[in-house]
Backbone bond lengths (Angstrom), bond angles and torsions (degrees), N, CA, C in turn:
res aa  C-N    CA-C-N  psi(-1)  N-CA   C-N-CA  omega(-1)  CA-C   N-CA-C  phi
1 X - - - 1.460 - - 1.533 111.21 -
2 X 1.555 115.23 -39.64 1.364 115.83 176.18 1.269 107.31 -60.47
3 X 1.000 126.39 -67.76 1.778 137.21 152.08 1.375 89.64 23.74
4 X 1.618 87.02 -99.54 1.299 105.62 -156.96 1.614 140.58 -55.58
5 X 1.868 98.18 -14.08 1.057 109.21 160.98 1.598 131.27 -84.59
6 X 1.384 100.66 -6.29 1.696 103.60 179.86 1.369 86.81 -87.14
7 X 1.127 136.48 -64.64 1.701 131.53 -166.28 1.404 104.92 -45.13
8 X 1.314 122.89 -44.95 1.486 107.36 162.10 0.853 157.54 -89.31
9 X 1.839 105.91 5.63 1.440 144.04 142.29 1.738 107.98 -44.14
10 X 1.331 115.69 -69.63 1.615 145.84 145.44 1.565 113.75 14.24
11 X 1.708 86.57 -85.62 1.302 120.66 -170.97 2.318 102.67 -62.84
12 X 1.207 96.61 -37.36 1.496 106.13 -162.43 1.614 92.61 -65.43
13 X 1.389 110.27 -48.64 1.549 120.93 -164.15 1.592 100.04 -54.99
14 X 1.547 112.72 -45.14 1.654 112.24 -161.69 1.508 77.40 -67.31
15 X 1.122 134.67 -58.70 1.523 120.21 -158.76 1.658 128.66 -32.73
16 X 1.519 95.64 -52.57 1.199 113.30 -166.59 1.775 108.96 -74.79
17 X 1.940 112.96 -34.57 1.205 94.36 168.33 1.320 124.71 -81.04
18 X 0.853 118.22 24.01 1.959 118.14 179.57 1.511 95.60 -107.91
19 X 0.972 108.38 -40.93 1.793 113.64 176.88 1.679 106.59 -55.82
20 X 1.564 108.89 -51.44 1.425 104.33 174.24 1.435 124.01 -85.34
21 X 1.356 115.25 16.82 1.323 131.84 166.43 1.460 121.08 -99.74
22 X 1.167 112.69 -19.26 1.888 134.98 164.65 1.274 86.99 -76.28
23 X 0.922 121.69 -99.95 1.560 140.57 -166.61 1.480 93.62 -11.74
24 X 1.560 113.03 -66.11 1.437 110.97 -169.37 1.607 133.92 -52.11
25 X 1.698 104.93 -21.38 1.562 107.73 168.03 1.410 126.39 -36.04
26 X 1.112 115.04 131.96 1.234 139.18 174.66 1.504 94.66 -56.23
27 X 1.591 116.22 140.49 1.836 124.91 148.64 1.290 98.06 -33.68
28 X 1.231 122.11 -92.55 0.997 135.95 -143.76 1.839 128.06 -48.94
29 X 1.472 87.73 -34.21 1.479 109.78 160.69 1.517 129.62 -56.04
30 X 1.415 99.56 -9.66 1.623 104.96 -163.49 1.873 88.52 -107.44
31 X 1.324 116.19 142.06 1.447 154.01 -159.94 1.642 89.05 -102.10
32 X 1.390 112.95 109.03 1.621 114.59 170.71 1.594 96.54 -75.97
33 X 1.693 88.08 173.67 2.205 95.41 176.40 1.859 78.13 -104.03
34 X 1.233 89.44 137.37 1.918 104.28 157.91 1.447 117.17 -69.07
35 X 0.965 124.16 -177.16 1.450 131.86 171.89 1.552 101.01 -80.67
36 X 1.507 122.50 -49.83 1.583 119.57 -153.37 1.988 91.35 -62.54
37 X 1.379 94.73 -36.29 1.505 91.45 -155.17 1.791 92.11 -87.83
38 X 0.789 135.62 -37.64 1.599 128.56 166.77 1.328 108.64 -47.63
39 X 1.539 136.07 -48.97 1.351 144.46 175.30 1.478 94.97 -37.20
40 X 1.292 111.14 -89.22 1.584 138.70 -170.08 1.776 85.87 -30.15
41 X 0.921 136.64 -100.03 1.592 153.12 -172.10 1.712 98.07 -13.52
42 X 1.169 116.81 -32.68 1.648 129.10 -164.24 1.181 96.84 -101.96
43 X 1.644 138.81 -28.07 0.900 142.98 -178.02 2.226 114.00 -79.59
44 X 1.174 103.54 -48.05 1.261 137.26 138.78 2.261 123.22 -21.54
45 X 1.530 82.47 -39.92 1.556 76.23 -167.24 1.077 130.59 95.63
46 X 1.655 123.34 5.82 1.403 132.33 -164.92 1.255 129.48 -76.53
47 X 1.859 102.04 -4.34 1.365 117.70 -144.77 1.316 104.00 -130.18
48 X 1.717 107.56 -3.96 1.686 103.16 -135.77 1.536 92.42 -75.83
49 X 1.689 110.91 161.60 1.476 113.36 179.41 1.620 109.73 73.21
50 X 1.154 115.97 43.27 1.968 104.26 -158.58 2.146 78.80 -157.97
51 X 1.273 87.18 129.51 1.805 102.72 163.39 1.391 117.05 -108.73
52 X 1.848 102.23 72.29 1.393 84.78 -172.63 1.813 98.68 -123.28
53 X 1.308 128.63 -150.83 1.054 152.78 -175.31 1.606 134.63 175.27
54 X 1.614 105.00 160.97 1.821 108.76 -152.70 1.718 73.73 -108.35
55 X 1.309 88.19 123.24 1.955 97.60 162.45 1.616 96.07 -152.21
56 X 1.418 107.44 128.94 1.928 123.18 -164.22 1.793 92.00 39.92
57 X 1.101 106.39 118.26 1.593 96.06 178.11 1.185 130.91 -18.41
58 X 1.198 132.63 65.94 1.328 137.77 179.79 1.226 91.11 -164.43
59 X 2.219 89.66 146.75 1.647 97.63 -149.40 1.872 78.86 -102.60
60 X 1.247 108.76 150.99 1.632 125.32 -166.47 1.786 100.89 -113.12
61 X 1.105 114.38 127.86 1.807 118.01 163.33 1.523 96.50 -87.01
62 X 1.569 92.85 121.90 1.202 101.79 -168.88 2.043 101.08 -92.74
63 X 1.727 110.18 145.26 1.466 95.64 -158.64 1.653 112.25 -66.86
64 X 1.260 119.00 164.93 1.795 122.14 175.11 2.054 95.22 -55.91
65 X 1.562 80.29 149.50 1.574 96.79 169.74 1.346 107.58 -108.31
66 X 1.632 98.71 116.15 1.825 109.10 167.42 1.573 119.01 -69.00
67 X 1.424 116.78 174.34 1.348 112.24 159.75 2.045 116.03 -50.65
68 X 1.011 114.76 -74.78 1.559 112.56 -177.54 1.284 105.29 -25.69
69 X 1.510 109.65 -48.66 1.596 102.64 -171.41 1.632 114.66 -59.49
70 X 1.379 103.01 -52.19 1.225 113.54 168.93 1.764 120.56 -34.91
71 X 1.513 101.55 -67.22 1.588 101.87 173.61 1.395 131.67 -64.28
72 X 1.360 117.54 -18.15 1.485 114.54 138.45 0.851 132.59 -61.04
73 X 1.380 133.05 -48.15 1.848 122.98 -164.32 1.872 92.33 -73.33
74 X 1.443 125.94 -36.19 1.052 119.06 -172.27 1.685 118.11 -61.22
75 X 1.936 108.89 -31.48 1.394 115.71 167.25 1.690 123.06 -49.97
76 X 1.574 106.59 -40.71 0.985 131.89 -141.18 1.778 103.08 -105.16
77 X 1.276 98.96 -19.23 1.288 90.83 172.75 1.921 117.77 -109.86
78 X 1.301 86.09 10.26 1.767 96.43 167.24 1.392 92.18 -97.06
79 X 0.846 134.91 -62.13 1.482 124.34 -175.11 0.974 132.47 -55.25
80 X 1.466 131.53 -11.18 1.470 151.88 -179.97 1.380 119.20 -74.50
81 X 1.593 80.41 -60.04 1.724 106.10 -169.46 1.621 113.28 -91.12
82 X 1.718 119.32 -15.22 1.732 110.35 148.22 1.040 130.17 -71.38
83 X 1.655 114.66 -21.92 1.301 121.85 -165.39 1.443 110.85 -94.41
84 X 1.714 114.49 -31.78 1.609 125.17 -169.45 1.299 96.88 -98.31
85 X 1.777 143.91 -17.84 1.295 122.81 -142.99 1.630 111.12 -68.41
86 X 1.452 128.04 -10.18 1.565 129.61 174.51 1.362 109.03 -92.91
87 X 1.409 129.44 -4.34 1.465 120.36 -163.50 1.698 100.05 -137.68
88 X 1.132 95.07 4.88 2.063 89.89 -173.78 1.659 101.04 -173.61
89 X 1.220 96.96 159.19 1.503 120.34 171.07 1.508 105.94 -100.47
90 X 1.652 128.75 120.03 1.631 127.82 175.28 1.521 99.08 -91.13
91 X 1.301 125.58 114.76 1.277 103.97 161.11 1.572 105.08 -112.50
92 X 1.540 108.44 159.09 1.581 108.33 -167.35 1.512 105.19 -131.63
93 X 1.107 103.82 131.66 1.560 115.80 -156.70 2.013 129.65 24.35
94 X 1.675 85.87 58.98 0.869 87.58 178.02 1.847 118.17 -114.13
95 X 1.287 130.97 156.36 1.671 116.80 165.42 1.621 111.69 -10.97
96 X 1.453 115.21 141.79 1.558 112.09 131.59 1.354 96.15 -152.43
97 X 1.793 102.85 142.62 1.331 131.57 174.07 1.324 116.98 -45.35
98 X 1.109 128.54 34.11 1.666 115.52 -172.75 1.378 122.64 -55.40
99 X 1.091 125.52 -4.97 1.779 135.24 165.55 1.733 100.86 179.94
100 X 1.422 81.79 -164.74 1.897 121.18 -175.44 1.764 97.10 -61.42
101 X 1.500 103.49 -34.87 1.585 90.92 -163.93 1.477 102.87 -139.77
102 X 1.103 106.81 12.18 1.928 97.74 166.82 1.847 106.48 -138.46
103 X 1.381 97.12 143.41 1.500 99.50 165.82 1.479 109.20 -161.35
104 X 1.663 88.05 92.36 1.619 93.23 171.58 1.407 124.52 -92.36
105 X 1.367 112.59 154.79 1.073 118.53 172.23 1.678 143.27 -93.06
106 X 1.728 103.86 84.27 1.572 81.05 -162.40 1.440 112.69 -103.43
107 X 1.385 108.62 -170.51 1.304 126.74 -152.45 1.718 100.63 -65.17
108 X 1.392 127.98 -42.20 1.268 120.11 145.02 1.120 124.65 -136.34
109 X 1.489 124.35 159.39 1.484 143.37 -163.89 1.771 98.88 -144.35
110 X 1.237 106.79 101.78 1.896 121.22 160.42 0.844 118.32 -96.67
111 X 1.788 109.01 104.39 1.156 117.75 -176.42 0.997 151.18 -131.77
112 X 1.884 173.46 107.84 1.306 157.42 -128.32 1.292 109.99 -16.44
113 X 1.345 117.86 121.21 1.995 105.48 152.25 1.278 120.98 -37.40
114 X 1.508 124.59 104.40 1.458 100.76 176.84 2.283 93.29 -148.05
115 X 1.260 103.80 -165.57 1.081 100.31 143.48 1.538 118.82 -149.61
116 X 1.518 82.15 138.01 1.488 106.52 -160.86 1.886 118.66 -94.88
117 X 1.768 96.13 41.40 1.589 106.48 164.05 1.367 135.32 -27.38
118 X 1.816 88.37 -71.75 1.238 106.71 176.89 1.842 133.16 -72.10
119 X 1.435 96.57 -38.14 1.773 102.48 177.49 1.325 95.87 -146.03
120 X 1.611 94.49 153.96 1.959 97.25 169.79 1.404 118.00 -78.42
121 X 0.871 123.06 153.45 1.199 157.91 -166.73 1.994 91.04 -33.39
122 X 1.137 119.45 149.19 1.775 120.63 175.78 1.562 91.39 -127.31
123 X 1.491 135.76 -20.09 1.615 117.83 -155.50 1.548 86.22 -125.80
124 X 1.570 128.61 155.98 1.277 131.80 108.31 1.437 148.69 -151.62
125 X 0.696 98.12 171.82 2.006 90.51 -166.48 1.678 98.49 -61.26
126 X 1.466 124.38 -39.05 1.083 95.62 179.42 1.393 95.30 -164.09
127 X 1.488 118.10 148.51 1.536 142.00 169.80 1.085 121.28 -118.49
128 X 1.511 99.00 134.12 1.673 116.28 -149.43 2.011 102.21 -137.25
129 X 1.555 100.29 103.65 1.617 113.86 172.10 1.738 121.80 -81.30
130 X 0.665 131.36 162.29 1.670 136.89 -176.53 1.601 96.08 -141.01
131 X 1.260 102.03 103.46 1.737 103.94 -177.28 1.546 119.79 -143.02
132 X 1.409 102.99 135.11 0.822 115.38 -169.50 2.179 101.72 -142.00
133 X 1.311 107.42 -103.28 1.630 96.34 172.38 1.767 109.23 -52.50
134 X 1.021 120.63 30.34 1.821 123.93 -173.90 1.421 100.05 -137.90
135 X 1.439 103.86 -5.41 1.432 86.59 -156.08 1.553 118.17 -63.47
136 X 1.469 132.71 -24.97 1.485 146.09 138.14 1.425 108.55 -18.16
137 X 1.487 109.02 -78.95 1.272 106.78 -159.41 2.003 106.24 -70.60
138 X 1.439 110.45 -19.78 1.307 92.45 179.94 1.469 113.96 -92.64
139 X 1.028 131.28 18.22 1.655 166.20 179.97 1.615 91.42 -70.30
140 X 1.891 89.78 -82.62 1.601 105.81 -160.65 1.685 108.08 -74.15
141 X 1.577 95.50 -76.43 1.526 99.89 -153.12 1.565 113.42 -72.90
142 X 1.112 100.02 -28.76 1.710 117.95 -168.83 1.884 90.97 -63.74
143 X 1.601 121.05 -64.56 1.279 138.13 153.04 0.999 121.12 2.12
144 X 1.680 111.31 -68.68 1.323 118.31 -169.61 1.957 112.08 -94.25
145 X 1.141 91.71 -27.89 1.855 99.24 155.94 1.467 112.19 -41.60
146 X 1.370 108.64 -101.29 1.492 104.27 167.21 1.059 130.44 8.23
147 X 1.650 103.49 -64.35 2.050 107.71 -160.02 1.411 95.24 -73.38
148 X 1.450 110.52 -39.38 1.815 101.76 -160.69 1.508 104.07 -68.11
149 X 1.836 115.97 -3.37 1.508 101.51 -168.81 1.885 91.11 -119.79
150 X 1.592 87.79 24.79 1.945 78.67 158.00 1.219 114.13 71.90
151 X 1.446 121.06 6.94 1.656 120.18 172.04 1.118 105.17 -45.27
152 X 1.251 147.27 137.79 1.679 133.39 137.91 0.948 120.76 -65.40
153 X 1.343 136.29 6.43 1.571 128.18 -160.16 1.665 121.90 -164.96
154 X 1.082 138.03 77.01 1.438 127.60 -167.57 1.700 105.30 -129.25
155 X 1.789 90.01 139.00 1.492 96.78 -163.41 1.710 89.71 -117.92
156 X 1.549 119.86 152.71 1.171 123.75 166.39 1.586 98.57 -125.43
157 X 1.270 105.22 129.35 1.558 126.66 -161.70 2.183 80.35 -94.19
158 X 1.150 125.45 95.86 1.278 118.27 178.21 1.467 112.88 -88.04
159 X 1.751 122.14 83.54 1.043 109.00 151.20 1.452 133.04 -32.79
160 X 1.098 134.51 -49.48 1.555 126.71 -158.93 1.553 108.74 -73.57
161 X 1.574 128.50 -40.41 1.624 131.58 147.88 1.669 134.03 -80.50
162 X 1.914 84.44 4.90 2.108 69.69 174.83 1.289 95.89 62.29
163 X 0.919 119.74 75.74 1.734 121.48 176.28 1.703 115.33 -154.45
164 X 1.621 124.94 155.73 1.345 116.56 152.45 1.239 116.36 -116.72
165 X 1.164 125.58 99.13 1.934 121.68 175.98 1.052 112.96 -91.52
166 X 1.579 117.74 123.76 1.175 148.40 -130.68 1.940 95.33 -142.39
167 X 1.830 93.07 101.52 1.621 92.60 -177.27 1.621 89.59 -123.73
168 X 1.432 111.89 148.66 1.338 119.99 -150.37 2.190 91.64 -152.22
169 X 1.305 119.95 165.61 1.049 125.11 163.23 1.816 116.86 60.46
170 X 1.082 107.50 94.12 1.843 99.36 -153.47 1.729 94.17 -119.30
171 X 1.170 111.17 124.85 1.318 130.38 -162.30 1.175 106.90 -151.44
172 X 1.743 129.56 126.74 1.275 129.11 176.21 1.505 118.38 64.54
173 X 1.184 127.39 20.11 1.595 119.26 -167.81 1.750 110.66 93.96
174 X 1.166 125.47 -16.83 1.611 106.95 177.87 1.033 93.90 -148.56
175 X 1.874 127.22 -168.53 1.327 125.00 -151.34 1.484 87.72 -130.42
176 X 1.182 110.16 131.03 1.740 120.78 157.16 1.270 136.38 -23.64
177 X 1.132 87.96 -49.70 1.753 110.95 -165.33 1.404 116.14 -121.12
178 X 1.097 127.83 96.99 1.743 129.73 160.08 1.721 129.73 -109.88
179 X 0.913 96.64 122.72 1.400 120.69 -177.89 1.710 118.92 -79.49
180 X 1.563 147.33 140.36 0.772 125.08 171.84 1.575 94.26 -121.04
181 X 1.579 128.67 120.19 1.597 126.97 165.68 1.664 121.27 -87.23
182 X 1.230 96.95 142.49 1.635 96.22 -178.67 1.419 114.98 -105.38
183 X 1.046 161.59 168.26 1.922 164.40 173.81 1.650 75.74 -69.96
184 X 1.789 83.91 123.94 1.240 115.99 178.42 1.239 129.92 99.15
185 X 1.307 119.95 -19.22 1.228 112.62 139.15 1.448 121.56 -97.90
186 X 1.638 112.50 -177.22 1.404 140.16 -136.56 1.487 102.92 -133.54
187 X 1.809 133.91 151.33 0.687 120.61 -163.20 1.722 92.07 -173.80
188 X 1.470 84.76 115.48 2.028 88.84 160.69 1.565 133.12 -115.35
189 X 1.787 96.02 138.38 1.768 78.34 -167.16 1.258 104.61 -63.85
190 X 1.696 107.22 166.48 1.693 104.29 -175.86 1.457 121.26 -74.37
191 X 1.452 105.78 -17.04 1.560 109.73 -179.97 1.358 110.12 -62.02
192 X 1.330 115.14 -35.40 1.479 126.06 -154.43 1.657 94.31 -120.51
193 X 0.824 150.13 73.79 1.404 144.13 -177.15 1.997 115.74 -75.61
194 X 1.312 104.15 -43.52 1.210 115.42 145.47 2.040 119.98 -21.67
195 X 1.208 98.11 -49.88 1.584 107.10 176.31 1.747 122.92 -82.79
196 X 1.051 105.59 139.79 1.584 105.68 -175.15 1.944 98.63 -140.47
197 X 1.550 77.05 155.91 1.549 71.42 -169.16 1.883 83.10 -147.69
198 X 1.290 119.23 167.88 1.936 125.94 -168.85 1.725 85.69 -139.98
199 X 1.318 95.63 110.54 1.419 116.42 154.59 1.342 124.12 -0.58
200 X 1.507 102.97 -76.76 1.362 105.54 167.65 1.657 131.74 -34.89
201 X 1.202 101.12 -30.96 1.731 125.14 -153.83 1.456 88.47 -76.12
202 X 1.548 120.43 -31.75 1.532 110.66 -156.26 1.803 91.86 -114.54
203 X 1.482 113.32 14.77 1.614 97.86 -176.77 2.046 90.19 -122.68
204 X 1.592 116.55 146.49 1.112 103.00 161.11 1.774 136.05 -64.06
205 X 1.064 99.81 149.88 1.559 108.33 -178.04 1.601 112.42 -35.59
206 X 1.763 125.20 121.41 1.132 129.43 -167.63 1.845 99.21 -65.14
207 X 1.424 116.91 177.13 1.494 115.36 -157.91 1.633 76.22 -89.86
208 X 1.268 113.12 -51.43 1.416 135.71 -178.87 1.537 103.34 -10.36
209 X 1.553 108.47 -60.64 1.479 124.41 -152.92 1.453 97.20 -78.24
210 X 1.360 128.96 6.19 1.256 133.05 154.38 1.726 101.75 84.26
């Protein structure tokens, strides 16, 4: 019986230092997935049933969608797509190419008329988040994604303050200019200036408002 408990005393120890030998890798040591080869893998089936996404090569669990979330993107994508359907393509949670090694998918992407058979989309006038348990990460990383891929325009629909933050001008990795909108005011993307859209319009109905 002693035996058998030192061997699995033994056995436990090798475990744990290989575990703290993973652990110990260097960043830098670690091999991102590219886009071509993440594509292919998605193409493949590797993923199917899975909410995830490529942001810096590393594949991201993307967070669960609540109702609010839900009743926004659903506001937001009637309003997009009556207002843009002659001047833009809305796509809604679909790919965009933002480089070599990330391609997230957010809640919207406005983008060139084109068709996009062969690859997703690399440009658009404007990217549009719905956040709420993200709202951090679509703050930082999502943020600084964007600028380095030249968005001109990214809006975070902030569930958790009832808010529209409005980051504009992308230089060096982040955007110049941020705006914070409150319900009640109005707001046009810059591509489309012609278009206006009221705060409210793009946040779901407060509980308040009964």
């Amino acid at each position: 019986m002693q035996l058998h408990r030192r061997q699995a005393d033994g056995a436990r120890h090798a475990i744990l230092q290989e575990v703290h030998k993973l652990a110990a890798i260097a960043e830098e040591d670690l091999r991102p997935l590219r886009r071509v080869e993440y594509d292919k893998l998605v193409s493949l089936g590797a993923f199917d049933g899975e909410r995830i996404e490529l942001v810096y090569g590393v594949l991201r669990q993307m967070s669960p969608i609540g109702p609010p979330h839900t009743s926004s993107v659903g506001r937001i994508t009637r309003l997009l797509v009556l207002a843009l359907a002659k001047d833009a393509l809305v796509l809604v949670q679909c790919p965009f190419a933002a480089s070599d090694l990330s391609e997230p998918e957010p809640d919207f992407t406005v983008v060139p008329l084109a068709d996009y058979q062969d690859d997703h989309p690399h440009e658009a006038f404007l990217v549009v988040e719905v956040s709420q348990s993200s709202l951090r990460y679509d703050r930082g990383t999502k943020q600084r994604l964007y600028a380095e891929a030249g968005v001109p325009e990214y809006w975070i629909v902030n569930l958790v303050d009832r808010t529209l933050e409005v980051y504009a001008e992308p230089r060096d990795g982040s955007y110049c200019e941020v705006r914070i909108l409150a319900p009640g005011e109005r707001i046009a993307p810059r591509a489309f200036p012609h278009v206006e859209f009221g705060v409210d319009e793009l946040l779901p109905p407060s509980r308040s408002a009964g």
